[in-house]
MARLUM-914184 format. One record per residue (C-alpha): residue number from 1; z, x, y; residue in three letters. Coordinates in Angstrom, 2 decimals, always signed. Each point is the difference from the previous one (the first is absolute). Layout:
+-----+---------+---------+---------+------+
: pos :       Z :       X :       Y : code :
+-----+---------+---------+---------+------+
: NUM :       Z :       X :       Y :  ALA :
...
+-----+---------+---------+---------+------+
END
This chain:
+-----+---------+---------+---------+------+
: pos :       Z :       X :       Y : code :
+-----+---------+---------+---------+------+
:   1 :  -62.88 : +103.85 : -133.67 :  UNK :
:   2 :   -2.01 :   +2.21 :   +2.01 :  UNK :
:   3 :   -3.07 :   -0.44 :   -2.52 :  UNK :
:   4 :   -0.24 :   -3.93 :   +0.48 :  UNK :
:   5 :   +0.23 :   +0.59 :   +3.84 :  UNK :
:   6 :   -2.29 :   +2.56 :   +0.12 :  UNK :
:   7 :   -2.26 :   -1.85 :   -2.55 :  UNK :
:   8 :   +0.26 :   -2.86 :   +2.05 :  UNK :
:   9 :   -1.51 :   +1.22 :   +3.49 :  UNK :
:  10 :   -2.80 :   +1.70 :   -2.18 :  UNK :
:  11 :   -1.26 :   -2.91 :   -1.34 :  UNK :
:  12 :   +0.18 :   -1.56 :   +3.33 :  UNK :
:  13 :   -2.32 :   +2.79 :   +1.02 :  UNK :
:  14 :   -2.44 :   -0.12 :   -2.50 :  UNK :
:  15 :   -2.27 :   -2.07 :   +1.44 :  UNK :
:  16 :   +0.16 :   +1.89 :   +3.33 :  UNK :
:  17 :   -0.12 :   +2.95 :   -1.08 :  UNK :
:  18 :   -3.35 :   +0.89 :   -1.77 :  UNK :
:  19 :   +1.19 :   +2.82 :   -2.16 :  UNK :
:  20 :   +2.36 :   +0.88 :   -2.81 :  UNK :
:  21 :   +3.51 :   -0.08 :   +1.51 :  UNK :
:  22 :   +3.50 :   +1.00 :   -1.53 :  UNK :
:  23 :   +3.28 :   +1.96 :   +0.01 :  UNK :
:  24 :   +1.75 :   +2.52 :   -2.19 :  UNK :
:  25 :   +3.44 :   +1.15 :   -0.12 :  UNK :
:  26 :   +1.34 :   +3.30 :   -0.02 :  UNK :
:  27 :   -0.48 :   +0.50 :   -3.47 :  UNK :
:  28 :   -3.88 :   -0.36 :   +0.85 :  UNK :
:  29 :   -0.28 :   -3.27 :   -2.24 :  UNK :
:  30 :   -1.67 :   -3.12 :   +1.72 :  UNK :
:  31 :   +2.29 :   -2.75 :   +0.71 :  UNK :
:  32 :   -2.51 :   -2.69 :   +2.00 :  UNK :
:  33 :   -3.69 :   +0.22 :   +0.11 :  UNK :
:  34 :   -2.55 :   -2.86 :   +1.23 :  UNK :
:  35 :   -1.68 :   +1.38 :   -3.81 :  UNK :
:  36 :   +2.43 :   -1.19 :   -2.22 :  UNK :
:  37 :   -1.27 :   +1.71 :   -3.13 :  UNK :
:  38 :   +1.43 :   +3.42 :   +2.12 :  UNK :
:  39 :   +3.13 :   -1.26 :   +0.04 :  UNK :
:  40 :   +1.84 :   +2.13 :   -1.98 :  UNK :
:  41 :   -2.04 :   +3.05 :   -0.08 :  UNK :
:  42 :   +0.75 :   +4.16 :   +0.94 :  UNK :
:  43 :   -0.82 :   +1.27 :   +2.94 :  UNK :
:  44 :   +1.99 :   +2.98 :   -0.47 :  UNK :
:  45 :   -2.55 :   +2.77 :   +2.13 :  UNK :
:  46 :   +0.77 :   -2.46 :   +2.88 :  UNK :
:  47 :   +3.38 :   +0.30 :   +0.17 :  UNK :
:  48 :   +0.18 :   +3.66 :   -0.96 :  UNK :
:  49 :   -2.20 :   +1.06 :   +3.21 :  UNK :
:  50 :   +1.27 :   -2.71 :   +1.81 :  UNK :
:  51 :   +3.58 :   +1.74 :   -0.07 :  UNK :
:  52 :   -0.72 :   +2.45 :   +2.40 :  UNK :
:  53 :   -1.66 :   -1.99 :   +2.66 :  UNK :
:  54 :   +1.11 :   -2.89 :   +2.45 :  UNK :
:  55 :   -3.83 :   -0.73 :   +0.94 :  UNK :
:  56 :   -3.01 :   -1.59 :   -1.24 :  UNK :
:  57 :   -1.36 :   +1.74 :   -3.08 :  UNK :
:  58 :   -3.22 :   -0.83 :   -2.14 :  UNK :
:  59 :   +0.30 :   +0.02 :   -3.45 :  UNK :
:  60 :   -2.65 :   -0.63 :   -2.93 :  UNK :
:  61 :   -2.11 :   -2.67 :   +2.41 :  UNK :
:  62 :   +2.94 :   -1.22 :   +1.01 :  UNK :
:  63 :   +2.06 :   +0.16 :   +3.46 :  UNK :
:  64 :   +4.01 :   -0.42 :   -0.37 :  UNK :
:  65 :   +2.63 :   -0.25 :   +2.89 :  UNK :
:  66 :   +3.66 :   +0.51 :   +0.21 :  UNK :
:  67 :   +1.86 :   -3.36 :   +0.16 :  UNK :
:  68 :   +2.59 :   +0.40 :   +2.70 :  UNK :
:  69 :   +1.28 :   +3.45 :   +1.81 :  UNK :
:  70 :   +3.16 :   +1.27 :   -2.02 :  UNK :
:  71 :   +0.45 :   +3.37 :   -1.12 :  UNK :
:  72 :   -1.00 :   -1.14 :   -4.02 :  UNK :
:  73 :   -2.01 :   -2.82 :   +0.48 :  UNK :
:  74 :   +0.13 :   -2.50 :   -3.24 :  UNK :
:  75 :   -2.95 :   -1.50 :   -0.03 :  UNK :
:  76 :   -3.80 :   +0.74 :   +1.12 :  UNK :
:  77 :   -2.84 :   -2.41 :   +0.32 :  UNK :
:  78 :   -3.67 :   +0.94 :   -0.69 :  UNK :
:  79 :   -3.33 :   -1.67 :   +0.76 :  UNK :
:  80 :   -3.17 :   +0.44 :   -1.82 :  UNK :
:  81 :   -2.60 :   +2.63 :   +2.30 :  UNK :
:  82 :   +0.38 :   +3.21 :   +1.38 :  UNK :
:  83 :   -1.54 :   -0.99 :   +3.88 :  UNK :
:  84 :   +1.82 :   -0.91 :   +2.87 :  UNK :
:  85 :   -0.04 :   -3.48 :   -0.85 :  UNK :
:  86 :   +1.99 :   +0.41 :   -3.12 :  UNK :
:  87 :   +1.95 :   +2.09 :   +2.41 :  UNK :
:  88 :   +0.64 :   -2.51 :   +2.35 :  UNK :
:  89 :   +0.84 :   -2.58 :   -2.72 :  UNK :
:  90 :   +2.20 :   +2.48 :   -1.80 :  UNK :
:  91 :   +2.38 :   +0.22 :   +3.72 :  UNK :
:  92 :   -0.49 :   -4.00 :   +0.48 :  UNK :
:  93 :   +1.34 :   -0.51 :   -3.45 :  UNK :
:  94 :   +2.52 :   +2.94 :   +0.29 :  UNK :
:  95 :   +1.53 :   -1.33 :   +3.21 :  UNK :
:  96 :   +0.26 :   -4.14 :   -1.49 :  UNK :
:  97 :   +1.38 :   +0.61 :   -3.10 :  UNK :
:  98 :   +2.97 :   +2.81 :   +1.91 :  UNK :
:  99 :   +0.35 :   -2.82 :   +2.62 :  UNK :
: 100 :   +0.59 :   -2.78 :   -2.81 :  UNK :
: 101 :   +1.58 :   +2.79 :   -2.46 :  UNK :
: 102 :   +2.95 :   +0.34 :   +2.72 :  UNK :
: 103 :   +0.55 :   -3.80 :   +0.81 :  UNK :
: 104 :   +0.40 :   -0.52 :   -3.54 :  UNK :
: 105 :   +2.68 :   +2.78 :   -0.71 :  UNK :
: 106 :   +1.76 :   -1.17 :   +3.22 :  UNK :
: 107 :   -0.09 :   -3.68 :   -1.01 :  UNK :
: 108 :   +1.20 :   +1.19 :   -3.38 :  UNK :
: 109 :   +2.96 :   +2.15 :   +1.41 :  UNK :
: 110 :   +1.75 :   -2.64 :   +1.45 :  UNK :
: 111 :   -0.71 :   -2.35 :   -2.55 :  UNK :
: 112 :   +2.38 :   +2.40 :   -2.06 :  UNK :
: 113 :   +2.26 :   +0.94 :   +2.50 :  UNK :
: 114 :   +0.40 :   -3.50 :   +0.84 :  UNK :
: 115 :   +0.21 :   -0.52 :   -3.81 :  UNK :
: 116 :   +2.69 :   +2.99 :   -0.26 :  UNK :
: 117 :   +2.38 :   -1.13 :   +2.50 :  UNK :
: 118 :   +0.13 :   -3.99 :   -1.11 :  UNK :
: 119 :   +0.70 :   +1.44 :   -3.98 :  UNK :
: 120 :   +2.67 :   +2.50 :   +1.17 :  UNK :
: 121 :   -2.29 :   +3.08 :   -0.96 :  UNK :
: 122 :   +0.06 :   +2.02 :   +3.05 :  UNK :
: 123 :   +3.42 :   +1.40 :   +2.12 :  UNK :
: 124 :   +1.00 :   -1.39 :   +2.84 :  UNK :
: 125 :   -0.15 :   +3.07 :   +1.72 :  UNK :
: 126 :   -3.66 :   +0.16 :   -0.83 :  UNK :
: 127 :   -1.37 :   -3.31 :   +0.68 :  UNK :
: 128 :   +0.58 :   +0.91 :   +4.23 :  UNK :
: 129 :   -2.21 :   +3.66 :   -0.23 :  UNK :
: 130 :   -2.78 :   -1.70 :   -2.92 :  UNK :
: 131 :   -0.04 :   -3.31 :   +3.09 :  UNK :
: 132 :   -1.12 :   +2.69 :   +2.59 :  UNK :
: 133 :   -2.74 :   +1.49 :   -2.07 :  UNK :
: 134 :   -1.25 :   -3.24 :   -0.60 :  UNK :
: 135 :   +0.06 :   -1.21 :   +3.64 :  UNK :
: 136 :   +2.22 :   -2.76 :   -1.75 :  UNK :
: 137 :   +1.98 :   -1.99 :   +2.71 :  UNK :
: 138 :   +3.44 :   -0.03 :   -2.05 :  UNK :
: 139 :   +1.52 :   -2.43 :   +2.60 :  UNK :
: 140 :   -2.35 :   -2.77 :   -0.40 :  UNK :
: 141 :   +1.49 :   -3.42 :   -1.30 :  UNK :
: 142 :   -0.98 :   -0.49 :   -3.70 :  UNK :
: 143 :   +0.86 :   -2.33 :   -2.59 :  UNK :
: 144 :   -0.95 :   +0.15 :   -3.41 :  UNK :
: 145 :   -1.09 :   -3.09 :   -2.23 :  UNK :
: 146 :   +0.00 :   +0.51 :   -3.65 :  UNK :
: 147 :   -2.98 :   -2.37 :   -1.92 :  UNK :
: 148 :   +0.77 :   -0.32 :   -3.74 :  UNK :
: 149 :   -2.25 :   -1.54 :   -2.37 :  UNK :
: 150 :   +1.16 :   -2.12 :   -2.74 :  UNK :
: 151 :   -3.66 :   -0.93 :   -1.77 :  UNK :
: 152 :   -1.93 :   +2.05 :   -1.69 :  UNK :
: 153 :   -3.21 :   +1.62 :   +1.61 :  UNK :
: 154 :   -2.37 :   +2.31 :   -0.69 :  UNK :
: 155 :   +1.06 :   +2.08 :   +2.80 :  UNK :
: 156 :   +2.47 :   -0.41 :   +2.82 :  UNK :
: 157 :   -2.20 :   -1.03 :   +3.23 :  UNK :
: 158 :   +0.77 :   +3.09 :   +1.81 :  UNK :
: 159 :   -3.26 :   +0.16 :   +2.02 :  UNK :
: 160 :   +0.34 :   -3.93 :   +1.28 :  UNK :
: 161 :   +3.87 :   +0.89 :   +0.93 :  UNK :
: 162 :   -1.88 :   +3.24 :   +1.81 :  UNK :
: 163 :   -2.21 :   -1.96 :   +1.72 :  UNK :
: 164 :   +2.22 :   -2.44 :   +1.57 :  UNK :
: 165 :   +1.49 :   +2.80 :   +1.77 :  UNK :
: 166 :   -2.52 :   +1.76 :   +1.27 :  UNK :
: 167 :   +2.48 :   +2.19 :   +3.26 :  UNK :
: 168 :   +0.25 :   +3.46 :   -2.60 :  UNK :
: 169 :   +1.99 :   +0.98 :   +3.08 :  UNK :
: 170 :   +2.58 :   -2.02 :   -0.01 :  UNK :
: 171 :   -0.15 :   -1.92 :   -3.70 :  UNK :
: 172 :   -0.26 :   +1.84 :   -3.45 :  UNK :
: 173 :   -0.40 :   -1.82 :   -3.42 :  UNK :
: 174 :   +1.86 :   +1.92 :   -2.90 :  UNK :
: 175 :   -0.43 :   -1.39 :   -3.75 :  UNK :
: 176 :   +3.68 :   +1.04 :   -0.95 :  UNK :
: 177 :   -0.46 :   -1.04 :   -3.81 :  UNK :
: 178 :   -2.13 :   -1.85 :   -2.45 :  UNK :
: 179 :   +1.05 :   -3.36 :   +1.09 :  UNK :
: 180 :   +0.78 :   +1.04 :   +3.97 :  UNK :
: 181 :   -1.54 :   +0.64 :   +3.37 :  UNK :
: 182 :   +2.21 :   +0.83 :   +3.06 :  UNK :
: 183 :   -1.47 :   -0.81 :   +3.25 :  UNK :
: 184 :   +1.51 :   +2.36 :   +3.21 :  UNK :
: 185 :   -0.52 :   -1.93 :   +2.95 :  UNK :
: 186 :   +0.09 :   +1.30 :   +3.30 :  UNK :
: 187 :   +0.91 :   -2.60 :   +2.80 :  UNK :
: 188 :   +1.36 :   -0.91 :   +2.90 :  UNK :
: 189 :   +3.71 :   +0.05 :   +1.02 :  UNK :
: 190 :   +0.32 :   -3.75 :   +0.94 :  UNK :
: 191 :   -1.37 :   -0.69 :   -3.69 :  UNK :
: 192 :   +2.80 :   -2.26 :   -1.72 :  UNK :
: 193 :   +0.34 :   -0.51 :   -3.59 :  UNK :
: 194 :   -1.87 :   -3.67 :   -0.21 :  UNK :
: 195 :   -3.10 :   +2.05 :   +1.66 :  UNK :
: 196 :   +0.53 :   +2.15 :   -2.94 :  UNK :
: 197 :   +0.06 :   -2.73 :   -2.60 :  UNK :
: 198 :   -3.61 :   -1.98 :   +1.94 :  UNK :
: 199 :   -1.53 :   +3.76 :   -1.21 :  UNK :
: 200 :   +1.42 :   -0.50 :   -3.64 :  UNK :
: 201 :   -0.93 :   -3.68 :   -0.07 :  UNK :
: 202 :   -3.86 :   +0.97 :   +1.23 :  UNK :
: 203 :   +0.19 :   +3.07 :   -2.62 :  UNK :
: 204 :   +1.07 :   -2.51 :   -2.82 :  UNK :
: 205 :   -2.92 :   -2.57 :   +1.25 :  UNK :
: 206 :   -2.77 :   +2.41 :   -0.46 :  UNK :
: 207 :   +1.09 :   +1.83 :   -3.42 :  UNK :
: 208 :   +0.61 :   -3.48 :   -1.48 :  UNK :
: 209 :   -3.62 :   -1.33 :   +0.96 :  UNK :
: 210 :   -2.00 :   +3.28 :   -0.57 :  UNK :
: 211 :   +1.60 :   +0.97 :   -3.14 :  UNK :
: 212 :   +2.14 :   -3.63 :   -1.09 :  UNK :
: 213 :   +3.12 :   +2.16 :   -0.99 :  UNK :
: 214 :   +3.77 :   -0.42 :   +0.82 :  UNK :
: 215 :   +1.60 :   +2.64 :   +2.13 :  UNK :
: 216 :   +3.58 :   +0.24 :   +1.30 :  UNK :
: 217 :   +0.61 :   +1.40 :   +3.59 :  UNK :
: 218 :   +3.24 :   +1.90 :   +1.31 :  UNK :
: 219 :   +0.45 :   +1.15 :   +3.32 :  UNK :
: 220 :   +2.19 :   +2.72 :   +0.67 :  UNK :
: 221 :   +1.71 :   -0.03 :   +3.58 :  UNK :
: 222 :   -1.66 :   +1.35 :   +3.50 :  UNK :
: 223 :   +0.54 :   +3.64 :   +0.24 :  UNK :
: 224 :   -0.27 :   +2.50 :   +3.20 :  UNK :
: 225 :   -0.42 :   +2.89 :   -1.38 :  UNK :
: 226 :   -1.60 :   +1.43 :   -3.10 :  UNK :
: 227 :   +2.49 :   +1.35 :   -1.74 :  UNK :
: 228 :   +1.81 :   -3.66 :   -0.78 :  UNK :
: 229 :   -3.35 :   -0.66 :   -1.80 :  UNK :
: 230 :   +0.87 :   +1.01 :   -3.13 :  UNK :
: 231 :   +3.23 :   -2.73 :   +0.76 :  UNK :
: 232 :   -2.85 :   -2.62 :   +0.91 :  UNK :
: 233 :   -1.56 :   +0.24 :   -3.14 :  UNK :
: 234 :   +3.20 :   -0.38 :   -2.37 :  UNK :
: 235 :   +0.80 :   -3.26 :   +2.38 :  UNK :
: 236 :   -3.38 :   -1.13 :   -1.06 :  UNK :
: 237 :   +0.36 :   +0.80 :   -3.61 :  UNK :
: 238 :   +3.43 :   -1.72 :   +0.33 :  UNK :
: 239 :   -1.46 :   -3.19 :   +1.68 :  UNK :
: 240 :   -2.55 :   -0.67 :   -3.54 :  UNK :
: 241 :   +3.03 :   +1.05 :   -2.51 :  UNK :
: 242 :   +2.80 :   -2.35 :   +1.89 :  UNK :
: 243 :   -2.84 :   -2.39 :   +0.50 :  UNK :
: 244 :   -1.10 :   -0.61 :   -3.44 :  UNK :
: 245 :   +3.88 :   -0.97 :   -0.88 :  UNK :
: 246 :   +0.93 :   -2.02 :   +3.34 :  UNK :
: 247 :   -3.37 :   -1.13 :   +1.14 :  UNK :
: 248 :   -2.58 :   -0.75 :   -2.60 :  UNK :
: 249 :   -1.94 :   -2.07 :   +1.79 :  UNK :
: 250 :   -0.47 :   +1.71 :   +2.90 :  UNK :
: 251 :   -3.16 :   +3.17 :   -0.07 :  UNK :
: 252 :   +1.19 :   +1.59 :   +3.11 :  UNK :
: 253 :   +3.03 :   +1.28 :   +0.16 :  UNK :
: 254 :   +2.07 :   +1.82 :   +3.54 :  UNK :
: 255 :   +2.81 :   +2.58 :   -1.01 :  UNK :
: 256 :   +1.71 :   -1.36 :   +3.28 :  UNK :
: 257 :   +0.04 :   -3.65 :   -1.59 :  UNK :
: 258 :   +1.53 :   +0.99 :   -3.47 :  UNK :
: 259 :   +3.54 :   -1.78 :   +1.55 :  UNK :
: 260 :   +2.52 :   +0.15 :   -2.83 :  UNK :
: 261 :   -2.87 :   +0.72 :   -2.71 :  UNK :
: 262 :   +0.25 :   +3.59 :   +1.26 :  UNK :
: 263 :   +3.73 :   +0.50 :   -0.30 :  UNK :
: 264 :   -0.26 :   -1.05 :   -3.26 :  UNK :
: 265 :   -3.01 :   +2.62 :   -1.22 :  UNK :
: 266 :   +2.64 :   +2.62 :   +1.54 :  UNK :
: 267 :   +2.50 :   -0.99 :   -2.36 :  UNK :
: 268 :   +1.40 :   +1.56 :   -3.50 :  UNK :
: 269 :   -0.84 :   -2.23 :   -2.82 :  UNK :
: 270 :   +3.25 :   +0.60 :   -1.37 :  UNK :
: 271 :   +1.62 :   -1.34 :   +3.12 :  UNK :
: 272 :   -2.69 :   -2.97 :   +0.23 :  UNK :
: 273 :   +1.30 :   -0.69 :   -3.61 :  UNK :
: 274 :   +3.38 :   +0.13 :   +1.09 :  UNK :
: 275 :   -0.43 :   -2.92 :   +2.83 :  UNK :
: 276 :   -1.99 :   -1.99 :   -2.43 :  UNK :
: 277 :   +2.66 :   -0.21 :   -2.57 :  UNK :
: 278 :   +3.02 :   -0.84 :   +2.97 :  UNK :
: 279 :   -1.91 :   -2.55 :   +1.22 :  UNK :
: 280 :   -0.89 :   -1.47 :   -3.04 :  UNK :
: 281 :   +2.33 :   -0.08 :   -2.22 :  UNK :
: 282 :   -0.17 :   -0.63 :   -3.41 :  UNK :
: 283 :   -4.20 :   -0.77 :   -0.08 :  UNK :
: 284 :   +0.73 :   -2.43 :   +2.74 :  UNK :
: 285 :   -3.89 :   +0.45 :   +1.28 :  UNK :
: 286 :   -1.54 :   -0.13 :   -3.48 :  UNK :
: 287 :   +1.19 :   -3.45 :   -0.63 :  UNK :
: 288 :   -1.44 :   -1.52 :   +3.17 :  UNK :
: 289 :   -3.65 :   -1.46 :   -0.85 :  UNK :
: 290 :   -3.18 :   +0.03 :   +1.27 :  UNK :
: 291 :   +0.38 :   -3.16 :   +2.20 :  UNK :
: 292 :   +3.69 :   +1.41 :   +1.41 :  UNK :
: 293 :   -2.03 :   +3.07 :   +0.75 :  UNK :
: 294 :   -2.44 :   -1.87 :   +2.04 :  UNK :
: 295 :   +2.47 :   -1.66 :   +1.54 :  UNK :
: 296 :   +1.32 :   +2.83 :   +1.19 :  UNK :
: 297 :   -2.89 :   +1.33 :   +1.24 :  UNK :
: 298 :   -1.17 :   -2.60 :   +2.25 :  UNK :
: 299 :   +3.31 :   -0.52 :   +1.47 :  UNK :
: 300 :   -0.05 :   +3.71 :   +1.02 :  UNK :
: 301 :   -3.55 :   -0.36 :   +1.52 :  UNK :
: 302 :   +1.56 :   -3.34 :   +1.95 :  UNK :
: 303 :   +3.03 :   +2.17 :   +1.55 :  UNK :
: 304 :   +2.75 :   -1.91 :   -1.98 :  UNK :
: 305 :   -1.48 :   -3.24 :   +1.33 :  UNK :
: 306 :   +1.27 :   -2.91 :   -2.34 :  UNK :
: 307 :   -2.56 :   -2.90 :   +1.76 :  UNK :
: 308 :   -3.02 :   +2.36 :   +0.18 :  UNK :
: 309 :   +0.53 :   +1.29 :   -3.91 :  UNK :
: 310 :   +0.13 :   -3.56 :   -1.68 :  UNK :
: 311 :   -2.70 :   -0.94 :   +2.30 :  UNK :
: 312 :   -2.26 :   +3.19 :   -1.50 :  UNK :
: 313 :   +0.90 :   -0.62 :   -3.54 :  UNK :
: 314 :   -0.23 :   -3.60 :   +0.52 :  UNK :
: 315 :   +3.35 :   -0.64 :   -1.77 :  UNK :
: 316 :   +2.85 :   -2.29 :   +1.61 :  UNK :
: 317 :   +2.83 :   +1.72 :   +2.20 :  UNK :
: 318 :   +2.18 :   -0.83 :   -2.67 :  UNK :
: 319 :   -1.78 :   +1.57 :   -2.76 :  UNK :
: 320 :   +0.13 :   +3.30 :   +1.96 :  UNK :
: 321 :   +3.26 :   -0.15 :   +0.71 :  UNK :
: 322 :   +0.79 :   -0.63 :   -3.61 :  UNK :
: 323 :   -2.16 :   +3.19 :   -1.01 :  UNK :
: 324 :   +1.86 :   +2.31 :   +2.50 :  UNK :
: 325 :   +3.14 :   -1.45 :   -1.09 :  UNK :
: 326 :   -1.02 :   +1.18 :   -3.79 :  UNK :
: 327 :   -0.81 :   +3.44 :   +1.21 :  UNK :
: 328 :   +3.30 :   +0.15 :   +1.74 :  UNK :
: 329 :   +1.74 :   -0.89 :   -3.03 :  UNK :
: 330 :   -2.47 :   +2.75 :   -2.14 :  UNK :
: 331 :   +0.20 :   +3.05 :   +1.99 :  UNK :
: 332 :   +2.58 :   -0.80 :   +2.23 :  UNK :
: 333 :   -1.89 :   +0.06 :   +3.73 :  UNK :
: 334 :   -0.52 :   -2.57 :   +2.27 :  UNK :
: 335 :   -3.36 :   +0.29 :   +1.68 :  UNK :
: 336 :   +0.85 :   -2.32 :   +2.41 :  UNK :
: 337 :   +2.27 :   +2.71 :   +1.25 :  UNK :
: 338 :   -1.93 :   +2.69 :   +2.12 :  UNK :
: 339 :   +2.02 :   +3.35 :   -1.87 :  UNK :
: 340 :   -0.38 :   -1.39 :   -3.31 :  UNK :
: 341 :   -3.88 :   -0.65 :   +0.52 :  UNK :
: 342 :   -0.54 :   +3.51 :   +1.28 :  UNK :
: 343 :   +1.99 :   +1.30 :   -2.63 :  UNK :
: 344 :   -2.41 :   -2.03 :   -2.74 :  UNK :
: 345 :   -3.10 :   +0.98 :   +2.01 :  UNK :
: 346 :   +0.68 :   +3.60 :   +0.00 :  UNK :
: 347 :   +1.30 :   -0.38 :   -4.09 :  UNK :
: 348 :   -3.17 :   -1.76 :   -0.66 :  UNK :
: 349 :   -1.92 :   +3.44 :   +1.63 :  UNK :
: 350 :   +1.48 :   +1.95 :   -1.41 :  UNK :
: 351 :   -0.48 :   -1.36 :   -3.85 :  UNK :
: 352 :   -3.97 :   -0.23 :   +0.90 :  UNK :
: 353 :   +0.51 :   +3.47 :   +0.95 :  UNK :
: 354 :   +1.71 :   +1.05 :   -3.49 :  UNK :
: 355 :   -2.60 :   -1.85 :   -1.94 :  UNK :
: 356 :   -3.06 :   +1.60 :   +1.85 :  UNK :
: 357 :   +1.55 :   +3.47 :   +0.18 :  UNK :
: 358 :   -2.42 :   +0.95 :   +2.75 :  UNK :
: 359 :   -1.24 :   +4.02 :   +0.40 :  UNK :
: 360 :   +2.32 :   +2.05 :   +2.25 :  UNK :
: 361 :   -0.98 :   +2.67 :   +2.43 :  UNK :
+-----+---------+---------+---------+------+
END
C-alpha cells in the first residue's frame, strides 16, 4: 500500500519539482518515481552505503534522504542532482512523505483494531492497552450499522461510504466481506435509535442514486464502551437475517425493533417444528388458501378489528365473519379471540422462519 501512497504524492510533485524524484525500499529497488520507466529498477549501491548513515548522502548524481528517524529506516527518497538544491528537495520530500507515511499507518491501525474487536479477533484483555496506544477513547458511545448489498456491482462503494463520514476520529468504515461494509459511528449520548435509522435512511438514499443497487441496513444497539462492539455488530448482522424473514419490505432494519421476530431467530428448529405441528394439527395451515391467508393478514394489520377489515378488503361484515368462522372450524383458533390470534401470529413466524432458514451467528 505504501507504493500507491508514496506514488501518489510523487506525481503530485512532478510538476513542482523540476527534477527526477522517487523512493526505494530497503531492498534498494524503486517503488515511486515521477520517471516511471525507473520504476522498478536496482539501486542496490544506494542502499548498501546508505546503511551506515542517517544523513544526506550523494550517490551516482543523485542525492537520497532517510524517510523518517527510526533506528532501520524502510524507505529512502532520492532527487536527481548532487547541489544543495537537490539537497533541500531530498529533506522537503523526506519530511512529507514520513509526515503522510505515519497518518496512514495510524489511520490503518485502528481501522484493524477497530476491525479486530467488532469480528471477535482480539482479547478482551487487549483491546483496553492496544485503545491507549492508539489514543482511542474506549468510552465513547458507538453504534455500528451493517450495509449489505443485494445487487451485483463491480465493486462495493467503499470510498462513497468513506466519504460520507469524513470524522476518522470518531467514525471508521470496515468492508467486513464481499457483500458488507460496517460503519462505527461515534456519537453523542442523547443519540436514540430513530437518529440512528435517519443515518441509515440517508446512507441507503445516496448508494441507491450513485450506484442504483439494493442494500439492506441493520443497526446494532448503542454501546458505551468498546468492548460491546463486537455485540453491536452481531445485533446488526441479526437485524438483515431476522429482517429478510419478518420484514421484507422494509431496507432498514433496528435490532431493538425485531419484537417477537427475534425470539424466534433464537429458537431450535426442532422446537419451532414442534409448535408448528401442536398448533396445527393434522396440515390444518396447508389447507387454508391464498384468499384465507390474506384474510388473515389484514385482520392482523387492523388489530382484530372486524368493521375496519371488511372495510379494507371491501367484502361485507358477513362475509368476514363467515371466513373466520371457516378458519375456526380448520385449525381450530378463533382470531377474534386475543390468545388465539397471538398464538396464530407467532405460528405464522415461526413457519416463515422454517421455510427461510435464515444464517445463525
Amino acid at each position: 500500500m505504501s507504493n500507491r501512497l508514496f506514488q501518489g504524492i510523487i506525481h503530485q510533485m512532478h510538476d513542482t519539482v523540476d527534477r527526477i524524484i522517487g523512493v526505494i525500499d530497503d531492498t534498494g529497488l524503486i517503488i515511486a518515481c515521477s520517471e516511471l520507466s525507473k520504476i522498478g529498477e536496482m539501486r542496490s549501491r544506494a542502499k548498501d552505503e546508505m546503511a551506515y548513515t542517517t544523513d544526506t548522502a550523494v550517490i551516482d548524481g543523485y542525492t537520497y534522504q532517510h524517510i523518517g528517524s527510526g533506528a532501520k529506516p524502510e524507505f529512502m527518497v532520492f532527487v536527481e542532482g548532487e547541489d544543495k538544491v537537490a539537497e533541500k528537495y531530498a529533506s522537503i520530500l523526506a519530511i512529507s512523505l514520513s509526515n503522510i507515511k505515519n497518518l496512514y499507518d495510524e489511520k490503518c491501525d485502528k481501522s484493524s483494531f477497530i476491525k479486530n474487536i467488532i469480528m471477535d479477533n482480539i482479547l478482551p484483555s487487549d483491546i483496553y492497552a492496544k485503545s491507549k496506544e492508539l489514543h482511542f477513547d474506549g468510552n465513547e458511545t458507538r453504534v455500528v450499522l451493517l450495509v449489505r448489498f443485494y445487487s451485483r456491482t463491480e465493486l462495493l462503494p467503499f470510498d462513497i461510504i468513506q466519504n460520507m463520514f469524513p470524522d476518522k476520529q470518531n467514525d471508521c468504515v470496515i468492508a467486513t466481506s464481499e457483500h458488507d461494509i460496517a460503519i462505527v459511528k461515534g456519537i453523542t449520548p442523547e443519540t436514540e435509535t430513530p437518529d440512528v435509522e435517519k443515518l441509515a435512511q440517508e446512507i441507503s438514499d445516496t448508494l441507491s442514486t450513485e450506484f442504483y443497487c439494493k442494500v439492506g441496513i441493520g443497526i446494532g444497539t448503542i454501546v458505551n464502551n468498546i468492548k460491546d462492539l463486537a455485540r453491536s455488530y452481531k445485533e446488526a448482522q441479526i437485524a438483515i437475517e431476522v429482517g429478510k424473514v419478518f420484514e421484507t419490505e422494509k431496507e432498514i432494519i433496528s435490532y431493538e425493533n425485531l419484537g417477537i421476530g427475534r425470539l424466534i431467530y433464537q429458537l431450535p428448529t426442532t422446537l419451532c417444528e414442534m409448535f408448528l405441528s401442536e398448533v396445527f394439527k393434522h396440515g390444518s395451515l396447508e389447507s387454508l388458501d391464498a384468499e384465507t391467508l390474506q384474510t388473515i393478514q389484514v385482520f392482523f394489520e387492523n388489530n382484530l378489528n372486524v368493521s375496519e377489515t371488511s372495510r379494507k378488503l371491501f367484502v361485507h361484515r358477513n362475509t368476514l365473519v363467515y371466513r373466520l368462522e371457516k378458519i375456526r372450524k380448520i385449525t381450530g383458533l378463533d382470531l377474534r379471540q386475543f390468545d388465539h390470534a397471538i398464538t396464530f401470529k407467532v405460528a405464522l413466524m415461526v413457519k416463515r422462519y422454517l421455510t427461510a432458514k435464515p444464517i445463525k451467528f
